[in-house]
KEDOPA-84125 format. One record per atom (N, C-alpha, C): x, y, z. Coordinates in steps of 0.2 Angstrom, whole numbers, padded with zeros to 4 digits, always signed. Example, Ala and Ser with C-alpha at 12.3 -4.5 7.8 and 13.67 -1.06 7.14 Angstrom:
+0066-0028+0039 +0062-0022+0039 +0066-0016+0039 +0064-0011+0035 +0068-0005+0036 +0064+0000+0039 
END
This chain:
-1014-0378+0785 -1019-0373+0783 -1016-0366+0782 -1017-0363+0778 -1016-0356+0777 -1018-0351+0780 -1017-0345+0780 -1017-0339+0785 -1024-0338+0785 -1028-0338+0780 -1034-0336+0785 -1039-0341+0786 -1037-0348+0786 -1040-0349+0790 -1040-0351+0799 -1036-0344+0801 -1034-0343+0809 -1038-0337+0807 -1042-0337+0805 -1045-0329+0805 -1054-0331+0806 -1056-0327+0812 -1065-0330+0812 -1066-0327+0810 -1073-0332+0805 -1077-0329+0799 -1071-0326+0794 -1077-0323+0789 -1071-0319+0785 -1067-0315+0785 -1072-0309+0788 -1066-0304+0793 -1066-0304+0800 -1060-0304+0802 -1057-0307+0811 -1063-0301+0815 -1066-0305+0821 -1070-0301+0826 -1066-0299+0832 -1062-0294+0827 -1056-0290+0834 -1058-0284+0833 -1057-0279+0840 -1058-0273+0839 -1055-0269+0835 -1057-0265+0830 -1055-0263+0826 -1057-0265+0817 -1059-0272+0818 -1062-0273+0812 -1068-0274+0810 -1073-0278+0810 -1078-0280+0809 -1084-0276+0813 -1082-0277+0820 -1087-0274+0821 -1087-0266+0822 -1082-0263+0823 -1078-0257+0821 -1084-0252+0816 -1085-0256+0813 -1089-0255+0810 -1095-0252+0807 -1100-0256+0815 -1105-0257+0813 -1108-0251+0816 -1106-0250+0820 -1111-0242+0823 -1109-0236+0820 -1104-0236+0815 -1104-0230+0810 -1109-0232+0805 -1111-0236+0802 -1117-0239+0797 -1125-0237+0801 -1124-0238+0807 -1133-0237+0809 -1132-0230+0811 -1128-0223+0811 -1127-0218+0813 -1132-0213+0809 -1136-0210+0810 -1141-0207+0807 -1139-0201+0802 -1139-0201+0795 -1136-0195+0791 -1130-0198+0787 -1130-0207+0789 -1124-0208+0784 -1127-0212+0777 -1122-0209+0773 -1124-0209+0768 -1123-0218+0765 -1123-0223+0769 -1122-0230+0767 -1129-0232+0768 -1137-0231+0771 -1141-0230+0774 -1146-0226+0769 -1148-0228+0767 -1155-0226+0760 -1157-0223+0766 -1162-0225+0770 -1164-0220+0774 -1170-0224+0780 -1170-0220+0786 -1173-0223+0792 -1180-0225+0788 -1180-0234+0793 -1188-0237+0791 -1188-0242+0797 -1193-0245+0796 -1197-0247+0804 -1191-0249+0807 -1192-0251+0811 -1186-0253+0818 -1180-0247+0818 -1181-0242+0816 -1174-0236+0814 -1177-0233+0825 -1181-0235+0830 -1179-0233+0836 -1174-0238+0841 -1175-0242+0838 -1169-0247+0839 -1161-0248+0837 -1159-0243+0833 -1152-0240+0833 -1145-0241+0839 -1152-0234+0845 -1146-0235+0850 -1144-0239+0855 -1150-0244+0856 -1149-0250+0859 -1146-0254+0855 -1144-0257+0850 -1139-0259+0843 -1134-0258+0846 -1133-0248+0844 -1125-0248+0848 -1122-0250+0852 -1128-0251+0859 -1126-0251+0865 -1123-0260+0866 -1127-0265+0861 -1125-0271+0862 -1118-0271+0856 -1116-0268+0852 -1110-0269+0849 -1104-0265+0853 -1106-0262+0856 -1101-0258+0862 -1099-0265+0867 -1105-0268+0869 -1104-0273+0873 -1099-0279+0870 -1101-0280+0865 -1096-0285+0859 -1091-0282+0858 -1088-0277+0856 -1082-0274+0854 -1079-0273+0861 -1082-0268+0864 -1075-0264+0869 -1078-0268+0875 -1081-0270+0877 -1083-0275+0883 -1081-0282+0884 -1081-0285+0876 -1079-0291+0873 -1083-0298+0879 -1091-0295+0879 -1095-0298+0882 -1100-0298+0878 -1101-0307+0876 -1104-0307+0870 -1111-0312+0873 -1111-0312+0879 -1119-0314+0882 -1123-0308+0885 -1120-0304+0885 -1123-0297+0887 -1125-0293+0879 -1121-0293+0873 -1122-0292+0869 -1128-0295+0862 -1130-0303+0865 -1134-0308+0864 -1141-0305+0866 -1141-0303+0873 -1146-0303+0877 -1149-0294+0874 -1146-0291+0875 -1149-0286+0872 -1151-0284+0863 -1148-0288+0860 -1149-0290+0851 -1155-0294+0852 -1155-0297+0857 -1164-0303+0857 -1169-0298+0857 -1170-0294+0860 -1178-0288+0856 -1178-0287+0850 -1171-0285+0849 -1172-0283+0841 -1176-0288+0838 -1171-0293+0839 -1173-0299+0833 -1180-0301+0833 -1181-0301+0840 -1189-0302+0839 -1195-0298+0836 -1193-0293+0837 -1196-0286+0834 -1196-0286+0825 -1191-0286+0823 -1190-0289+0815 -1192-0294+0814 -1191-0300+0818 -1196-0305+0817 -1203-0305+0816 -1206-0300+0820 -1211-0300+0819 -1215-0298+0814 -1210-0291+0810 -1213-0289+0806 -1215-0293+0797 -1212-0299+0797 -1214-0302+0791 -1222-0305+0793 -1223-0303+0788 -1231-0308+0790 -1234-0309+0782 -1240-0314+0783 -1243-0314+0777 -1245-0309+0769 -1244-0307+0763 -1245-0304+0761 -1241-0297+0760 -1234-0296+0763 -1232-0289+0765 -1225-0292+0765 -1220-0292+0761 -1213-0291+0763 -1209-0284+0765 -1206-0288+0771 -1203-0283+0773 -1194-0283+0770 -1190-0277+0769 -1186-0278+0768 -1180-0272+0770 -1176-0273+0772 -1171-0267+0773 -1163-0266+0768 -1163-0258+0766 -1160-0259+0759 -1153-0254+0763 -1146-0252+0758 -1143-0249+0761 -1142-0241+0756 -1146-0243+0752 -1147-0238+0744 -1151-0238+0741 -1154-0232+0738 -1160-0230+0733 -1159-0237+0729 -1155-0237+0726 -1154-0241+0720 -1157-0247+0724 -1155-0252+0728 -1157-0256+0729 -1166-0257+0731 -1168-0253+0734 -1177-0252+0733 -1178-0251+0726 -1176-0248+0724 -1177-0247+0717 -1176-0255+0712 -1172-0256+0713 -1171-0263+0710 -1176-0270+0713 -1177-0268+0718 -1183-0273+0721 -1188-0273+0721 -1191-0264+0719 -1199-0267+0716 -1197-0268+0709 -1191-0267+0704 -1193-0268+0698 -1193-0276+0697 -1188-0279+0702 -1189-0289+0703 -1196-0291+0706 -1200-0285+0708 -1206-0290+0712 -1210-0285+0710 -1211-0285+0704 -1218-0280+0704 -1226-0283+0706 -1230-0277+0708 -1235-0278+0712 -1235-0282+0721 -1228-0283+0723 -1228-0284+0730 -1226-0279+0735 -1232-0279+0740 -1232-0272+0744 -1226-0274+0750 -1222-0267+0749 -1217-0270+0752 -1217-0264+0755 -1212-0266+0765 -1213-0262+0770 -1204-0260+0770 -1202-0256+0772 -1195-0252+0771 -1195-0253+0779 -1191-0258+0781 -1186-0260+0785 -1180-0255+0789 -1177-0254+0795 -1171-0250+0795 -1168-0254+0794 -1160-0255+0792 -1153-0258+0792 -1151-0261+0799 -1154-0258+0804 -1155-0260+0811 -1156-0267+0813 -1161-0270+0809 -1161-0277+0808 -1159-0281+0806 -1157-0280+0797 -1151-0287+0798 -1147-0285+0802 -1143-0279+0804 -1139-0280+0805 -1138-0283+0813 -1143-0284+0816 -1143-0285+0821 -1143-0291+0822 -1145-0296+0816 -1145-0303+0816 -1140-0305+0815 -1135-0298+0811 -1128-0303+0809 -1123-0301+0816 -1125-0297+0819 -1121-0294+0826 -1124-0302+0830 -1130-0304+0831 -1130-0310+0834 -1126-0315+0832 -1125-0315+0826 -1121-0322+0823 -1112-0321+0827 -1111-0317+0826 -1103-0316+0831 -1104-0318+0838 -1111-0316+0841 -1111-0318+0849 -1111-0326+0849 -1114-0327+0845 -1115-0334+0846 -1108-0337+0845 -1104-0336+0839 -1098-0338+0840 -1094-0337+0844 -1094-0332+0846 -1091-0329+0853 -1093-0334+0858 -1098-0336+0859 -1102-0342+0864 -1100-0347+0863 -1097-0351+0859 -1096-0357+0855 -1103-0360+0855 -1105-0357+0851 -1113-0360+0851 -1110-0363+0844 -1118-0369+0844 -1119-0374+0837 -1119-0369+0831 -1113-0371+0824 -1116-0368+0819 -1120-0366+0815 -1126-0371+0818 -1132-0371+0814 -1134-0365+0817 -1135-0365+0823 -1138-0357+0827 -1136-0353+0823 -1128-0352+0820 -1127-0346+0818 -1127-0344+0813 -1130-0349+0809 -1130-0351+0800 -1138-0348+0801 -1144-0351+0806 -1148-0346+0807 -1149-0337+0806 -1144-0335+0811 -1144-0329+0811 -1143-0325+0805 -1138-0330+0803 -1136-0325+0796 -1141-0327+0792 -1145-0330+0789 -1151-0331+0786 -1155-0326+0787 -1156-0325+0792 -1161-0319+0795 -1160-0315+0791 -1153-0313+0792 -1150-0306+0790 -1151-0306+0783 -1150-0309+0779 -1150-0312+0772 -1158-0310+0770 -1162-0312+0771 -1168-0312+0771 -1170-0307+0771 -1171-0303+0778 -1172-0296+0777 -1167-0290+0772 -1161-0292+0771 -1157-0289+0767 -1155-0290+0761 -1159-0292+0755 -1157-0296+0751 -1151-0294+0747 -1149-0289+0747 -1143-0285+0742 -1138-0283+0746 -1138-0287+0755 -1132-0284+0757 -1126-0292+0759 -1121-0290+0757 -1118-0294+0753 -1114-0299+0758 -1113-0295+0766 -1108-0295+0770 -1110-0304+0776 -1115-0305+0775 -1118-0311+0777 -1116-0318+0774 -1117-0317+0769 -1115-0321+0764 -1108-0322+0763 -1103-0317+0764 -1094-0319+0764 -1097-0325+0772 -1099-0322+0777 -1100-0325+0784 -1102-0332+0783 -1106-0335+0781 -1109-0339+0779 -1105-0343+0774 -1102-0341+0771 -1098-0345+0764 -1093-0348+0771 -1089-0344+0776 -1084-0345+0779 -1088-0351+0785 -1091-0350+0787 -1094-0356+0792 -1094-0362+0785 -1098-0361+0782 -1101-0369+0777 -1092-0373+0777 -1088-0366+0774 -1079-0370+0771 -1077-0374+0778 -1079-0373+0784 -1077-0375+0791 -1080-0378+0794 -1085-0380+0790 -1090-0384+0791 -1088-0392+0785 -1083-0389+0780 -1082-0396+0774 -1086-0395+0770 -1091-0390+0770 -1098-0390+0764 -1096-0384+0760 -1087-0386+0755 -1087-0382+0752 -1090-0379+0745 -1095-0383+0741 -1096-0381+0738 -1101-0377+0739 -1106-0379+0747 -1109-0373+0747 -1109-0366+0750 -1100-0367+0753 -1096-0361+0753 -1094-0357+0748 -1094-0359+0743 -1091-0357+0737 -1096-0352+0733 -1102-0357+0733 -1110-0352+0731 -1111-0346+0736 -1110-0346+0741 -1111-0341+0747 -1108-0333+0746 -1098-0338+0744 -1096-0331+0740 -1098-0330+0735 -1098-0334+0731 -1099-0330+0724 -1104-0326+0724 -1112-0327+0728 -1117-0323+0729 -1115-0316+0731 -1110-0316+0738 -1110-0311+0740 -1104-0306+0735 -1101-0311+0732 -1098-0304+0725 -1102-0302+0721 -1108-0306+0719 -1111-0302+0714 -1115-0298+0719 -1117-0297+0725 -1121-0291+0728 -1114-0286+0727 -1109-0288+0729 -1104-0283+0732 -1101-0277+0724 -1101-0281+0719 -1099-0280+0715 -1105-0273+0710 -1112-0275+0713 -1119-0271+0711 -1120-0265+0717 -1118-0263+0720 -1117-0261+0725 -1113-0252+0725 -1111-0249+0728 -1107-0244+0729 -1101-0246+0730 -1101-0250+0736 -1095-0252+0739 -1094-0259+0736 -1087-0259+0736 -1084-0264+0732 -1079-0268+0739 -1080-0267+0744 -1076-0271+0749 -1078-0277+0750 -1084-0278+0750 -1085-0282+0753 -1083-0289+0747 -1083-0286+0739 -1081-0290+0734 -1074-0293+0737 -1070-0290+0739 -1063-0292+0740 -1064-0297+0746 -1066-0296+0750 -1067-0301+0756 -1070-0306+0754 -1074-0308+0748 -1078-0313+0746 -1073-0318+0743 -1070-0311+0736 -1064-0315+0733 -1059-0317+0738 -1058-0317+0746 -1052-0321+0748 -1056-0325+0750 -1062-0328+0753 -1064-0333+0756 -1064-0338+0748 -1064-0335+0744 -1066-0340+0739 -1061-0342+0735 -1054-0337+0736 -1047-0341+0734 -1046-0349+0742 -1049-0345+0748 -1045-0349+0753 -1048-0357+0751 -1058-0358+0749 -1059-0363+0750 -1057-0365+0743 -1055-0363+0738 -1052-0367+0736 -1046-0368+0736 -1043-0365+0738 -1034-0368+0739 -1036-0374+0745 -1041-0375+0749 -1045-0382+0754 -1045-0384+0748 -1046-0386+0742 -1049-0390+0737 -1045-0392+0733 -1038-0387+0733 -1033-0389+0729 -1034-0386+0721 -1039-0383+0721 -1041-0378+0715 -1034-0371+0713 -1029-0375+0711 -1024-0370+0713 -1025-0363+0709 -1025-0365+0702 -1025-0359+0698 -1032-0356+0699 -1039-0358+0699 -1045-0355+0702 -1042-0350+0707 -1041-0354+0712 -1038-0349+0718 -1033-0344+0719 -1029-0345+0715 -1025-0339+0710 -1028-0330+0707 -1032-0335+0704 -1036-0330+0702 -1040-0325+0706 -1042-0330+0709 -1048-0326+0716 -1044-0321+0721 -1036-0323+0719 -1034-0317+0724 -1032-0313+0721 -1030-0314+0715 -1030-0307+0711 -1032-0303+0710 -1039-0307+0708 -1048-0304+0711 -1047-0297+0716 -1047-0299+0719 -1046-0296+0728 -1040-0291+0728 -1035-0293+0724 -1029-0287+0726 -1031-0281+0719 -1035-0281+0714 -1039-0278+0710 -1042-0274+0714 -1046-0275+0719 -1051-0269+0722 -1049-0268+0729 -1042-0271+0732 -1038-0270+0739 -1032-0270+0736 -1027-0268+0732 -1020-0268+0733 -1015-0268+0737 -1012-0271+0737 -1007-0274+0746 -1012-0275+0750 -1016-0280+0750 -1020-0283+0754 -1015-0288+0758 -1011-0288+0764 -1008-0295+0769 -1012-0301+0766 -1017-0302+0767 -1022-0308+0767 -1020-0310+0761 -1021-0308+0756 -1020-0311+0749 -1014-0311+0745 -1011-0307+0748 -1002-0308+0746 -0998-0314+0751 -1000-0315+0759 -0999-0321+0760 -1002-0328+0756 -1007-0328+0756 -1010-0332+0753 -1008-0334+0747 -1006-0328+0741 -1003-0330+0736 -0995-0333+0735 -0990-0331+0741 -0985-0334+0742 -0988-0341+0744 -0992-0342+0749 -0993-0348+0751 -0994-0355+0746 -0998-0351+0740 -1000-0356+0735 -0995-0357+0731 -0989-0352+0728 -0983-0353+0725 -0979-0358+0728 -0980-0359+0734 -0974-0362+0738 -0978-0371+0738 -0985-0372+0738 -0987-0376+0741 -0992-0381+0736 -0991-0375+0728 -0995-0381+0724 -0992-0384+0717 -0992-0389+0717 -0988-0393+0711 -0986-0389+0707 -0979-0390+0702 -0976-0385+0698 -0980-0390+0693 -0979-0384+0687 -0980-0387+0680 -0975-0390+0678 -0978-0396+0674 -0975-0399+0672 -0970-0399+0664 -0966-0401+0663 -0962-0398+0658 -0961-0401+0653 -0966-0406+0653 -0966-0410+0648 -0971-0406+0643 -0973-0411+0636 -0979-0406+0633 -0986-0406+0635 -0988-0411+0641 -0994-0412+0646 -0994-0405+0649 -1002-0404+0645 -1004-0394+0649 -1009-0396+0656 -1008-0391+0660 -1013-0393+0666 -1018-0387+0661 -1026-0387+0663 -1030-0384+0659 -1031-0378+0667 -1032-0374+0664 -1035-0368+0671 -1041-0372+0674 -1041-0370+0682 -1044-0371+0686 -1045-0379+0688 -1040-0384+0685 -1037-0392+0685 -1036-0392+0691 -1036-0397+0698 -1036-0398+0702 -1029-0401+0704 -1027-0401+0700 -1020-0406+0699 -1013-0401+0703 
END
């Protein structure tokens, strides 16, 4: 197996990366955050449980406290009313013009992201992956243009053997990521989606995909091993007049 598939989910839930993350995104005044909508007084308690997950690296104290949230956003879908949380003008803005005449309620970021903060608890847990394929759904749901669930998602299906529809998961999440301000989360898509395909033996696809990725992350570790990996690991061409066609399996 190749280097990142020793990596949980797409990007490792170590301190310092993934979740590192996430309490600077719900910090009031940042500019990755269109702006406070329902569930925005549930912020602190968020950080309090990804403190618990990060620096405490107690991921059933951090479950237990994320379960209001989730309930609470649960709650607010109801008949007739989409609720949705965006991270950018641009993204409300592109949702009433895809849903015109549907009354739509402005969400905080607080929520998906609470459900994708429950999805690492659960791993953490060694809970079922269908629990945690739930979670992330949630977050997808309420978040329709944020892209980072969907890398998460791709990665459980590939380790699950349901590559192809690991494969749709990233590509989804490149096309949010790539419509977006931020263009990181493209890069993490394009390496899950070189790794399931080097699973698949998709050499030259796979090739590409880290290319993809070292384009919007240059000296990216992940994808420069990765592409040693596939140099070293996938049949030469052959020298005869017999062409392998791009993305051949062969």
């Amino acid at each position: 197996m190749s280097c990142l598939g020793r990596l949980l989910l797409a990007i490792a839930l170590v301190p310092g990366m993934a979740c590192a993350q996430k309490e600077v995104l719900v910090t009031p005044g940042r500019t990755s955050i269109y702006k406070a909508g329902i569930g925005a007084q549930y912020r602190p308690d968020f950080n309090t449980a990804m403190r618990a997950l990060q620096d405490d690296h107690d991921a059933a104290k951090a479950l237990a406290l994320l379960a209001p949230i989730g309930e609470f956003c649960e709650a607010l879908q109801r008949p007739g009313m989409r609720s949705i949380a965006v991270a950018e003008e641009a993204e409300y803005d592109r949702y009433l013009a895809e849903h015109p005449g549907t009354p739509v309620d402005l969400v905080d970021m607080t929520c998906p992201m609470a459900f994708h903060a429950q999805a690492f608890a659960l791993i953490e847990l060694k809970r079922e992956s269908a629990e945690v394929l739930r979670a992330l759904d949630r977050a997808i749901a309420i978040a329709p243009y944020w892209a980072e669930p969907h890398n998460e998602r791709g990665f459980l299906l590939a380790q699950a053997g349901r590559r192809d529809e690991a494969l749709a998961s990233y590509r989804q999440a490149i096309a949010l990521a790539e419509a977006s301000r931020s263009k990181e989360g493209a890069a993490v898509a394009y390496r899950g989606l070189g790794y399931t395909l080097v699973e698949m033996q998709q050499w030259q696809a796979a090739r590409e995909a880290y290319d993809k990725s070292l384009a919007i992350e240059p000296g990216n570790r992940i994808a420069l091993d990765e592409l040693a990996f596939i140099e070293k690991n996938a049949p030469q061409a052959k020298p005869s007049t017999e062409k392998t066609q791009p993305g051949d399996a062969r």
